[in-house]
C-alpha positions as CSV (number, residue, x, y, z in Angstrom):
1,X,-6.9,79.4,38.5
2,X,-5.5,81.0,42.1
3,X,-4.2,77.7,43.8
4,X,-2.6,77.9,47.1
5,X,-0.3,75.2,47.8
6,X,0.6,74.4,51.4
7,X,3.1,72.0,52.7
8,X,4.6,70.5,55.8
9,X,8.6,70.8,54.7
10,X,10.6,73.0,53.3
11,X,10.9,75.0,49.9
12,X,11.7,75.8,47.3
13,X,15.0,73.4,48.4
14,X,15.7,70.7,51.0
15,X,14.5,67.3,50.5
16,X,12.6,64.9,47.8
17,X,9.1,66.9,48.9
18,X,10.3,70.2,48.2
19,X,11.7,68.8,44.8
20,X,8.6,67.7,44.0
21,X,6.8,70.4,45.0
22,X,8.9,72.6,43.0
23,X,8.6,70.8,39.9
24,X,4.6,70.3,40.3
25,X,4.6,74.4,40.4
26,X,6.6,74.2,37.4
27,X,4.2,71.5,35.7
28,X,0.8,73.9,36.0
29,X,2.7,77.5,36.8
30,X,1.7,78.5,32.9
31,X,-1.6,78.5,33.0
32,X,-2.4,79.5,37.1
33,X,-1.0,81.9,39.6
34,X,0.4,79.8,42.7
35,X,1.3,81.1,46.2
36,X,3.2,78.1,48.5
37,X,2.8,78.4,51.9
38,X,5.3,75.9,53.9
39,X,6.9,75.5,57.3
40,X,10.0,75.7,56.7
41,X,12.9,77.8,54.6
42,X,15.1,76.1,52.2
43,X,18.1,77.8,53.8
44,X,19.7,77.6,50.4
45,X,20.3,80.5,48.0
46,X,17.6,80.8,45.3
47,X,17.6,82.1,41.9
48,X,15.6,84.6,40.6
49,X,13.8,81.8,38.7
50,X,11.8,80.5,41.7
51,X,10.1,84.3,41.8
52,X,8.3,83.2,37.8
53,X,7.3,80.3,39.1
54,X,5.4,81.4,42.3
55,X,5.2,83.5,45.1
56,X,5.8,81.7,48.6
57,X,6.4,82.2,52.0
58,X,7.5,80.1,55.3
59,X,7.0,80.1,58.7
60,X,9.9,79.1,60.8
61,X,13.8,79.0,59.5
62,X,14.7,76.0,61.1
63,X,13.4,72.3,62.0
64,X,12.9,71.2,65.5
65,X,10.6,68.8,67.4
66,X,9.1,71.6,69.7
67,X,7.8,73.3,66.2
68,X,6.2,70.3,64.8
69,X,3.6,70.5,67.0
70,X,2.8,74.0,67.2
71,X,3.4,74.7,63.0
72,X,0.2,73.1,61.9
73,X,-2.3,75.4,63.9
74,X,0.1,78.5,62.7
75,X,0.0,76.9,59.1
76,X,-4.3,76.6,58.7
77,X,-4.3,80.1,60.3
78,X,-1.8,81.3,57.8
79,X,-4.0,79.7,54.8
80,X,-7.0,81.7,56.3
81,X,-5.5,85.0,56.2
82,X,-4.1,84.4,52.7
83,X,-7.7,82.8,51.9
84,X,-9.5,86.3,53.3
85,X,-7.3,88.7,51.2
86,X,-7.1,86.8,48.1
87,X,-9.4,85.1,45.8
88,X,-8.7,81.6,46.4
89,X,-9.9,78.4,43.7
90,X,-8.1,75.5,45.0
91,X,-6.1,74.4,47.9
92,X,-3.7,71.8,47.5
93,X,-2.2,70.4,51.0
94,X,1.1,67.8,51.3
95,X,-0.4,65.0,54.4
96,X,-0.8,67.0,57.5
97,X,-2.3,64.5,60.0
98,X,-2.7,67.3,62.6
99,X,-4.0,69.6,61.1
100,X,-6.0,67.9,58.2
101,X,-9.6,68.4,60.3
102,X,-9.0,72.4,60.7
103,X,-7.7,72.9,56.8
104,X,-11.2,71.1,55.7
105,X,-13.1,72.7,58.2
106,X,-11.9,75.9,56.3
107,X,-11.8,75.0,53.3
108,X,-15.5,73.9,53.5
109,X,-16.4,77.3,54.9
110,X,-15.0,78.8,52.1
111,X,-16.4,76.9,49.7
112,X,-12.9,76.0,47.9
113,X,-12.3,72.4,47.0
114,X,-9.3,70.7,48.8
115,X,-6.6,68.4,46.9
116,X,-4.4,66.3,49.0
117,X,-0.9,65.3,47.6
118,X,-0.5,62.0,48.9
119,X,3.4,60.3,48.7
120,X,3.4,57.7,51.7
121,X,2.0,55.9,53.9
122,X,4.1,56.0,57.1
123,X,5.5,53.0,58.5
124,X,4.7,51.9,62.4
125,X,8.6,51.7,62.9
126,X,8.9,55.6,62.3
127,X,7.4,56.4,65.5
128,X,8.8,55.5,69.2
129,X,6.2,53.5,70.5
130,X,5.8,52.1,66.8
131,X,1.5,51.1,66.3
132,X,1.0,52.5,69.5
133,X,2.4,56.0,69.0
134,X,-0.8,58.7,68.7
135,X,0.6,59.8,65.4
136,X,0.4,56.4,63.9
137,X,-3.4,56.0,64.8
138,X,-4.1,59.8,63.8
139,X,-1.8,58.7,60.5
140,X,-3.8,55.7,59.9
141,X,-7.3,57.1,60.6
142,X,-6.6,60.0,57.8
143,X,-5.5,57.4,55.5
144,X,-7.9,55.1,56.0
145,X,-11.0,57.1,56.4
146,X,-10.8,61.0,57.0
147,X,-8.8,62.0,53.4
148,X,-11.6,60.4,51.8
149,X,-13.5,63.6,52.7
150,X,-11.3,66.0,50.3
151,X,-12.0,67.1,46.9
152,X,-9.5,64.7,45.5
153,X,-6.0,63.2,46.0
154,X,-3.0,62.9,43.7
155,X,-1.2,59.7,44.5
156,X,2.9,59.1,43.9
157,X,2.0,55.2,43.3
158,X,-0.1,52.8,42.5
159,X,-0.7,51.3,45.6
160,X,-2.0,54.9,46.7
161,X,-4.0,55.5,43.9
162,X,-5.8,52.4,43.9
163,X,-6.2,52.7,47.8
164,X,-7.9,56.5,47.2
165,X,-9.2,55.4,44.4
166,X,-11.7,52.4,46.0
167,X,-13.0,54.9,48.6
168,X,-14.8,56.9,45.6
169,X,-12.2,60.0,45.8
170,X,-11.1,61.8,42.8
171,X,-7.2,60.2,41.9
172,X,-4.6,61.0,39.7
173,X,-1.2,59.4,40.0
174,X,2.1,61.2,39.2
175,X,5.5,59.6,39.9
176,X,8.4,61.6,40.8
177,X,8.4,64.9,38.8
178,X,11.7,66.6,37.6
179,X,13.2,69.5,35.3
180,X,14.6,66.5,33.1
181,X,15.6,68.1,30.2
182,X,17.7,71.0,32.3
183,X,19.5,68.8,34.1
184,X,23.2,67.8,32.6
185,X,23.7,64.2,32.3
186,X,26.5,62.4,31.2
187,X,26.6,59.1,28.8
188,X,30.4,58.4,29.2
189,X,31.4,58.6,33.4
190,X,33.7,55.3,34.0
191,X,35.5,55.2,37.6
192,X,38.5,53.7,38.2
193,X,37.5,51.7,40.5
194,X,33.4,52.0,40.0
195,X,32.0,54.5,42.2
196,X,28.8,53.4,43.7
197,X,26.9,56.7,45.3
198,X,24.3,56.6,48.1
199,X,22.7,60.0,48.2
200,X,19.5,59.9,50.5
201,X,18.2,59.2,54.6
202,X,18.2,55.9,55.7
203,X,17.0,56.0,59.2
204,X,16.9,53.4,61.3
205,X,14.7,50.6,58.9
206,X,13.7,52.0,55.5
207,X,17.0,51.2,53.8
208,X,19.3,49.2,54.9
209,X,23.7,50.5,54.4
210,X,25.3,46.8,56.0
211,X,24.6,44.7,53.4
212,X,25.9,46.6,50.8
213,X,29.3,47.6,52.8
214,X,29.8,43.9,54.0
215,X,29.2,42.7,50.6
216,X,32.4,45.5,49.4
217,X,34.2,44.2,52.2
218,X,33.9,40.6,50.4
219,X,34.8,42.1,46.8
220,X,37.7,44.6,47.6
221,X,39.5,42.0,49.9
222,X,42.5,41.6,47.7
223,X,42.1,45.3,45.8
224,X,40.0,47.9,46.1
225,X,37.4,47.4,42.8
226,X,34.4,49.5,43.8
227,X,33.7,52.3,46.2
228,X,30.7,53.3,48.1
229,X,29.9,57.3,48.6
230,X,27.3,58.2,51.1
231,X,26.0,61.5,51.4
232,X,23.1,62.5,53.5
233,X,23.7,60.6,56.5
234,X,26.6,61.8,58.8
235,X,29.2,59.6,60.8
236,X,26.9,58.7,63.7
237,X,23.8,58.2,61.6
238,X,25.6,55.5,59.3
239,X,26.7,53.7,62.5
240,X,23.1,53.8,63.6
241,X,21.9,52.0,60.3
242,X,24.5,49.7,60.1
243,X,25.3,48.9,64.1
244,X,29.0,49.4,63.0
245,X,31.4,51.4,65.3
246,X,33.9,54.2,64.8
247,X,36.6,51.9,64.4
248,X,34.9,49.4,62.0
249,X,34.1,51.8,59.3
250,X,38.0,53.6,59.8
251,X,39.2,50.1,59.1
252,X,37.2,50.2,55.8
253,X,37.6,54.3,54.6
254,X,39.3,52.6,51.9
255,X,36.2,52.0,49.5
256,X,33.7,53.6,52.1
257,X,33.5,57.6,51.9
258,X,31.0,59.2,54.4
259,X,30.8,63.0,53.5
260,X,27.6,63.9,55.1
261,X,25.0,66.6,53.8
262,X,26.1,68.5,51.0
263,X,22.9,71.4,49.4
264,X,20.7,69.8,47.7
265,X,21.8,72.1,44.1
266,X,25.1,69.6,44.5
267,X,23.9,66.7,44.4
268,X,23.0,66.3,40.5
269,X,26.9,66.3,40.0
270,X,27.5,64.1,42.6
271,X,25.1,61.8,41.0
272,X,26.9,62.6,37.3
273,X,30.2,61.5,38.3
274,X,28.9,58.3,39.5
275,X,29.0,54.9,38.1
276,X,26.0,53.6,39.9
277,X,23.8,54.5,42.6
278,X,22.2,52.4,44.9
279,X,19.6,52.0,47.1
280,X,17.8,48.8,48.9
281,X,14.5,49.2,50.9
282,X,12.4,46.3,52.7
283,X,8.9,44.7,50.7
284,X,6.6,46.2,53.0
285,X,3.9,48.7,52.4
286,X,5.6,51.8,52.9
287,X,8.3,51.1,50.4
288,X,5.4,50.1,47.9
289,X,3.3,53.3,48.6
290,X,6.4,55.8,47.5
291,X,8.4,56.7,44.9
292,X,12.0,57.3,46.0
293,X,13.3,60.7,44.1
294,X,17.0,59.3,44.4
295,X,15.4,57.2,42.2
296,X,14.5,59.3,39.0
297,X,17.4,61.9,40.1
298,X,19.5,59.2,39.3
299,X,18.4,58.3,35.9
300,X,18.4,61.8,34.8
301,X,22.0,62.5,35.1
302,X,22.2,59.3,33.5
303,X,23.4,57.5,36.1
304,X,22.4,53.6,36.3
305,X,20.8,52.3,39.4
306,X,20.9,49.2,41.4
307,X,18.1,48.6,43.8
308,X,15.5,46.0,44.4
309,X,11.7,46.4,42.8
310,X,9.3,47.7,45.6
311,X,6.4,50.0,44.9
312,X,5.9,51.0,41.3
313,X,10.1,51.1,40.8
314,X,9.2,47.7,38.3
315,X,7.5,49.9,35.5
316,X,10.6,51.6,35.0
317,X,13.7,50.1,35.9
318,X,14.8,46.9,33.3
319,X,17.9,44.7,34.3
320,X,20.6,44.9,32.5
321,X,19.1,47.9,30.6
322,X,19.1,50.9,32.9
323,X,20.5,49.3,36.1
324,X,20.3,46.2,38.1
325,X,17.5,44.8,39.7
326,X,18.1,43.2,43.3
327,X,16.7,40.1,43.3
328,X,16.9,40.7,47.5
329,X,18.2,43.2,49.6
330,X,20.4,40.5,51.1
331,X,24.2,40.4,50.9
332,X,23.7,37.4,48.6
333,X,21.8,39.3,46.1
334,X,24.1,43.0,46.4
335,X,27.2,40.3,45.2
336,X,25.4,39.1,42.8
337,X,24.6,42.3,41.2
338,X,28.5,43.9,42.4
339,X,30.1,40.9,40.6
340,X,28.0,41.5,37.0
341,X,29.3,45.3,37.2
342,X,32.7,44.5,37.7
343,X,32.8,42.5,34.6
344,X,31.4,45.0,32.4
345,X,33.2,46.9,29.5
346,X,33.2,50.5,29.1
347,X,30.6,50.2,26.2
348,X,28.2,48.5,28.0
349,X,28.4,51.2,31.0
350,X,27.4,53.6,28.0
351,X,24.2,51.9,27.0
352,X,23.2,51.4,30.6
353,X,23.7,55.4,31.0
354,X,22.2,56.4,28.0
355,X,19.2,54.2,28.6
356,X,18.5,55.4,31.9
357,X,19.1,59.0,30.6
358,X,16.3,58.4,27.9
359,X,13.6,56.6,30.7
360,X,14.0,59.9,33.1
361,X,13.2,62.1,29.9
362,X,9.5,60.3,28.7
363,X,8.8,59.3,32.5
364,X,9.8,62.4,34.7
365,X,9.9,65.2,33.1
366,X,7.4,67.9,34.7
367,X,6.0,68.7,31.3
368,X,5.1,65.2,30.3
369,X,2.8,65.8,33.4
370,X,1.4,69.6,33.0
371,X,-1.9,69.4,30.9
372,X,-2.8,66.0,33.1
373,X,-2.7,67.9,36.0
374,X,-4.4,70.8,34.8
375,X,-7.1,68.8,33.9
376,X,-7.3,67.1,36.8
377,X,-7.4,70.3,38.6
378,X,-10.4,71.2,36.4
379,X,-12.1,68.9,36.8
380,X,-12.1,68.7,40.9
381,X,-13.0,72.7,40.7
382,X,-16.2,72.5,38.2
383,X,-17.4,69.0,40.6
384,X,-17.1,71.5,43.6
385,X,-19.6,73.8,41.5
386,X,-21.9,71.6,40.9
């Protein structure tokens, strides 16, 4: 097959979508040629790897609010000049609520069967205005009734999949895909004091950074036992989640270490030399529709996680076994969980590392995934031909 893959981010680096979408080319690159088409450029050095995989191309360097607007009309016109050299089978599109109506418009017209590649469902509290923003209703309508008129959808979750699948589209689900097996790992990391690592974008509601840095205020006040790392957010956008000042988190730099945005090839190492990571996101649908790559990025360095059980996160993390379940995402339930670490031996750190080590190799690996997709893919293609 000739697929052309188009997507609202960047590639073939910067962010969970452009991990995913690097590992889905990965996952059905040996039996198709691929050409990725995508807003944005990685900005980060790429080996000559990415060239066997696929060809690609982007249409702006950098990310600003004036281009978000303009790139989805430059995007579908992009796809139609690729479609009108090149002999096209399949389009597969990441959500694009603007520009959703041209791309099936053209891929209609050209007779190619559309695949969207569905991994949220955007909460109201993303937008200014929240339900009243324009892209909330436009986000909503495509969800609710519009993507219904592709070829077929692969879902991240269950919730998605059962959601596409109950409007009588074509659905596959596939969680978080990695390169599993290439990634180094390690079985024996013990800090002195724990390190707990926060690798990811909070914003202002999807995870929540107090709870977990008033709950290390409560453990370290006579010594210093377990420190937090962040890295994604900067300075200013941890005193945003958290409502802390300057001075607040200076007076706490002992066992809190804000380092920013590091490129996205560090972060597997970051995640290695870890004891734990963690992450804590609200029960509400957007948290259940996803699948946070932190997530399975964190198991397969063999790092245990601690987080709380929204979306499909229950069919893969076990308490006690892998990592800790939050029974909450209160400050309650973070000491509950901060206390069982403290008291654990280095033997038992082992087994929780090689545990989570072995779940990221039989649940997301790319190649566990490839011939599903393929014939998934198949199968959407010959239905168009009928």
């Amino acid at each position: 097959m000739n697929i052309l893959i188009l997507s609202s981010g960047y590639f073939p680096y910067g962010g969970a979508y452009a991990s995913r979408l690097l590992n889905f080319c990965r996952a059905i690159e040996q039996n198709n040629s691929i050409h990725v088409i995508t807003w944005f450029d990685s900005q980060v050095d790429v080996d000559n790897l990415i060239f066997e995989i696929c060809t690609y191309e982007h249409l702006c360097d950098s990310h600003n609010k004036i281009e978000n607007y303009i790139l989805p009309s430059k995007l579908v016109k992009k796809a139609l000049d690729y479609i009108n050299q090149n002999k096209v089978d399949l389009v597969i599109s990441s959500r694009m609520p603007i520009s959703f109506g041209s791309l099936l418009n053209l891929c209609k017209k050209k007779r190619i069967p559309l695949v969207i590649e569905q991994c949220e469902w955007i909460d109201p509290s993303n937008f200014k205005f929240n339900r009243f923003h324009p892209m909330y209703f436009l986000g909503e309508n495509n969800m609710k009734r519009r993507y219904k008129k592709a070829n077929g959808i692969i879902a991240i979750s269950r919730l998605l999949e059962n959601h596409f699948s109950s409007q009588g589209i074509s659905t596959i689900r596939i969680p978080t895909i990695l390169d599993v097996l290439d990634t180094e790992y390690s079985t024996k990391t013990i800090n002195q004091p724990t390190v707990i690592s926060y690798c990811g974008s909070p914003g202002t509601s999807k995870e929540n950074l107090k709870n977990i840095i008033e709950t290390l205020t409560v453990v370290n006040c006579e010594s210093v036992r377990i420190k937090l790392n962040i890295y994604g957010p900067d300075r200013n956008a941890v005193m945003k989640n958290t409502g802390y000042d300057n001075e607040h988190l200076l007076q706490i730099k002992d066992y809190v270490n804000i380092y920013g945005s590091i490129p996205q090839p560090r972060i597997a190492g970051v995640i290695k030399a870890s004891d734990y990571t963690f992450f804590a996101r609200p029960d509400r649908q957007s948290s259940n529709a996803g699948f946070p790559t932190k997530f399975a990025e964190s198991m397969a360095c063999g790092t245990p996680v601690i987080t709380n059980l929204t979306g499909d996160i229950e069919l893969y993390l076990k308490d006690g076994i892998n990592g800790h379940v939050l029974d909450s995402i209160t400050p309650e339930s973070i000491n509950k969980v901060l206390c069982r670490i403290i008291n654990e031996s280095p033997e038992d750190r082992q087994k929780l590392r090689k545990c989570a080590r072995e779940t990221a190799e039989i649940s997301f690996d790319y190649r566990i995934y490839s011939s599903i997709i393929e014939k998934f893919l198949q199968s959407i293609i010959q239905e168009t031909e009928q």
